[in-house]
C-alpha positions as CSV (number, residue, x, y, z in Angstrom):
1,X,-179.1,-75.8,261.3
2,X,-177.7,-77.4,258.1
3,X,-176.4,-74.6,255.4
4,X,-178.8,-75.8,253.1
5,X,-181.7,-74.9,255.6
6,X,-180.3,-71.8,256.8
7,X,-180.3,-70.4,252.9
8,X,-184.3,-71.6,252.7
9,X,-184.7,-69.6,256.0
10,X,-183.2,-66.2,254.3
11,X,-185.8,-67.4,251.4
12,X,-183.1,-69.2,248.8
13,X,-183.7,-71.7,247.7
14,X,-181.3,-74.4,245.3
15,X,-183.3,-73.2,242.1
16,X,-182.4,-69.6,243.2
17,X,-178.7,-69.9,244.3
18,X,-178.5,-71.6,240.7
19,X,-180.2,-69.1,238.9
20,X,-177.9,-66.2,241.2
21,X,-174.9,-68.2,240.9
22,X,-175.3,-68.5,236.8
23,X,-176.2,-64.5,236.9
24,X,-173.1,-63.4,238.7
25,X,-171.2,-65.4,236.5
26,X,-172.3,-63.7,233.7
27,X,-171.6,-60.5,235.1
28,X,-168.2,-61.3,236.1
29,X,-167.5,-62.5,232.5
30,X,-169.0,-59.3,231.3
31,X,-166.7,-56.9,233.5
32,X,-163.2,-59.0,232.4
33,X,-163.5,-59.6,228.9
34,X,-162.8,-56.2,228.0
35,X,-160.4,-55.6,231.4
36,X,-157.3,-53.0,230.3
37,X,-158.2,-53.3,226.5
38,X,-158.1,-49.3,226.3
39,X,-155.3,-48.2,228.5
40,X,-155.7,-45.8,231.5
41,X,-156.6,-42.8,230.8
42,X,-155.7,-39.3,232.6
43,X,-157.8,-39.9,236.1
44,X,-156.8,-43.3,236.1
45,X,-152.8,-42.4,236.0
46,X,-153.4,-40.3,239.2
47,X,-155.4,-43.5,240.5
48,X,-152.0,-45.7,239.7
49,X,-149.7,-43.0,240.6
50,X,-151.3,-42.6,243.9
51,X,-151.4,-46.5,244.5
52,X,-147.8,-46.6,244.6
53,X,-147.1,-44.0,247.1
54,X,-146.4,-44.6,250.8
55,X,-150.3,-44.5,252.7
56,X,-149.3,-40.9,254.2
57,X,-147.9,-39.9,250.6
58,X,-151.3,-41.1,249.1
59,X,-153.1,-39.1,251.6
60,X,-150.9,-35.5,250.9
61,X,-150.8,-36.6,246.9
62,X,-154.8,-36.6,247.6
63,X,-155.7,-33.6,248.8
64,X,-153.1,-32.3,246.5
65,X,-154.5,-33.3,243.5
66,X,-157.5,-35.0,243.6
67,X,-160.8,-33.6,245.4
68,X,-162.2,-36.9,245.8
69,X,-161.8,-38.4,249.5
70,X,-158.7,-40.4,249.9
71,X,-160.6,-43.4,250.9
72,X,-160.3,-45.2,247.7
73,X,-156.8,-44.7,247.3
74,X,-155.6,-45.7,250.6
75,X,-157.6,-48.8,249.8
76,X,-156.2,-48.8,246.3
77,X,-152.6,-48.7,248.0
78,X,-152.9,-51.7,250.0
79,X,-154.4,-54.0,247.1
80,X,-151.2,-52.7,245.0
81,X,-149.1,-54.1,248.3
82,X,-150.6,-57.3,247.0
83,X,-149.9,-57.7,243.5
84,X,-148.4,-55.6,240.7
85,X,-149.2,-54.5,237.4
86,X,-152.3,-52.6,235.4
87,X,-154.4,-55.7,235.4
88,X,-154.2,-56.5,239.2
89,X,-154.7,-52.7,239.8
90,X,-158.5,-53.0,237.4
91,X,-159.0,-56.3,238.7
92,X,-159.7,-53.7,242.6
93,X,-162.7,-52.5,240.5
94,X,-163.7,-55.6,239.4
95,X,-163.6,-56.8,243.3
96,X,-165.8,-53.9,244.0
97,X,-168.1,-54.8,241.4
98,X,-168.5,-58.2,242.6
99,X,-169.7,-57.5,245.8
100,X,-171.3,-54.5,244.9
101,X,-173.5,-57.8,243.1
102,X,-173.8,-60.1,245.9
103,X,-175.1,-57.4,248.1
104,X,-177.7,-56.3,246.1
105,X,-178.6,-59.9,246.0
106,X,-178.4,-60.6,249.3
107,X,-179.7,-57.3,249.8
108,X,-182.8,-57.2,248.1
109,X,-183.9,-61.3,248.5
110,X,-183.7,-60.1,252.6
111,X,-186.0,-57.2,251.7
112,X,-187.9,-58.6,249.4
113,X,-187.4,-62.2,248.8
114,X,-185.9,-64.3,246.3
115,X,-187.9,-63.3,243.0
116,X,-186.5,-59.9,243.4
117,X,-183.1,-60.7,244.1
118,X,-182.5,-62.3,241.3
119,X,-184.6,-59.4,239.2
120,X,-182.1,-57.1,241.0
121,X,-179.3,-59.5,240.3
122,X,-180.1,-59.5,236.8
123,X,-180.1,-55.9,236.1
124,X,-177.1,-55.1,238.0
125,X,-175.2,-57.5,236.2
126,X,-175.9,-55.7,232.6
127,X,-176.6,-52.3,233.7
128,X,-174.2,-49.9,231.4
129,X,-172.7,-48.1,234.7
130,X,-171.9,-51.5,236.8
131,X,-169.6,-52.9,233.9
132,X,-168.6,-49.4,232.9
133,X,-167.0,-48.8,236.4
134,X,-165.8,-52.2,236.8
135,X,-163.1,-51.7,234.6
136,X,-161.8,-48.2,235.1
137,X,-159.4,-47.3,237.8
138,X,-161.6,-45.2,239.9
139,X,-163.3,-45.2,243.0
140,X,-166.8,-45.7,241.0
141,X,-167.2,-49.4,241.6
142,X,-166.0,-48.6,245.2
143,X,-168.8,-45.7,245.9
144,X,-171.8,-48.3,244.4
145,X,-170.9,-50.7,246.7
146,X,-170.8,-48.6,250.0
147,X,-173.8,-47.4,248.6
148,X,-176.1,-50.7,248.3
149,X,-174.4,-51.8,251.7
150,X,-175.3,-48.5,253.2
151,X,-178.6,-49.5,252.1
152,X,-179.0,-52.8,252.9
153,X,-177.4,-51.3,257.1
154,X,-180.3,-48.6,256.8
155,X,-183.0,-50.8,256.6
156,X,-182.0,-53.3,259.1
157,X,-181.8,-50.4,261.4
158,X,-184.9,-49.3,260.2
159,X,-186.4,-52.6,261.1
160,X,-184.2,-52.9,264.5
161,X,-183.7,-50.0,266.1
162,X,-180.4,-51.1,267.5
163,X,-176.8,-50.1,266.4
164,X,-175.6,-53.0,267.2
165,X,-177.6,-55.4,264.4
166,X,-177.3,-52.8,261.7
């Protein structure tokens, strides 16, 4: 099966992937234009402070002083192993973001097929939160796009039945 078939089988067609692919960038646009413009702020200093830390040192600097889960920062500690810099450390937000947009319209075209992807896609590229979260240097972005991937695993187990496919 061709790639171009096996998109029409999932329901997406060319116009579609257009429309999607026009949509995210959009949203992408909207979530760097304004990227590091205001400085970080108190919670974020924590976020860069603990990104530079050893992983166990994030971990005991976690529970030390933050109560969120030190998932997010370990992750935040190994994209900082990558690159340095305020920028690179927002542009982990922005990453989160991004696929916090493709699963939603992956997501919901699966569910619901390709009319209501793109709906979906639509709103979760302007929605105030999405962009809001996208470039601040918390786990935010992160959490929304566990969240719609916990979703989209809940209701093909849902459907299945089996561990294995969800």
């Amino acid at each position: 099966m061709t790639n171009h078939r096996a998109w029409q089988a999932r329901g997406i067609t060319p116009f579609a992937a257009t429309i999607a692919l026009l949509a995210f960038a959009v949203a992408l646009w909207l979530r760097v234009v304004a990227l590091g413009c205001d400085g970080f702020w108190l919670d974020e200093i924590y976020s860069a402070s603990f990104a530079n830390l050893s992983a166990l040192g994030t971990v005991v600097a976690t529970f030390l002083y933050d109560p969120h889960p030190p998932l997010y920062y370990l992750q935040l500690n190994a994209w900082g192993r990558l690159g340095h810099g305020d920028l690179w450390l927002l542009l982990n937000s922005v990453s989160w973001s991004a696929a916090t947009l493709l699963a939603v319209f992956l997501g919901t075209t699966r569910q619901f097929g390709s009319i209501s992807g793109l709906i979906a896609l639509g709103f979760c590229a302007v929605m105030g939160s999405e962009v809001f979260f996208a470039d601040e240097l918390r786990m935010y972005a992160m959490y929304g796009c566990l969240s719609v991937l916990s979703w989209i695993a809940a209701n093909r187990l849902r459907t299945d039945y089996r561990c294995r496919t969800a």
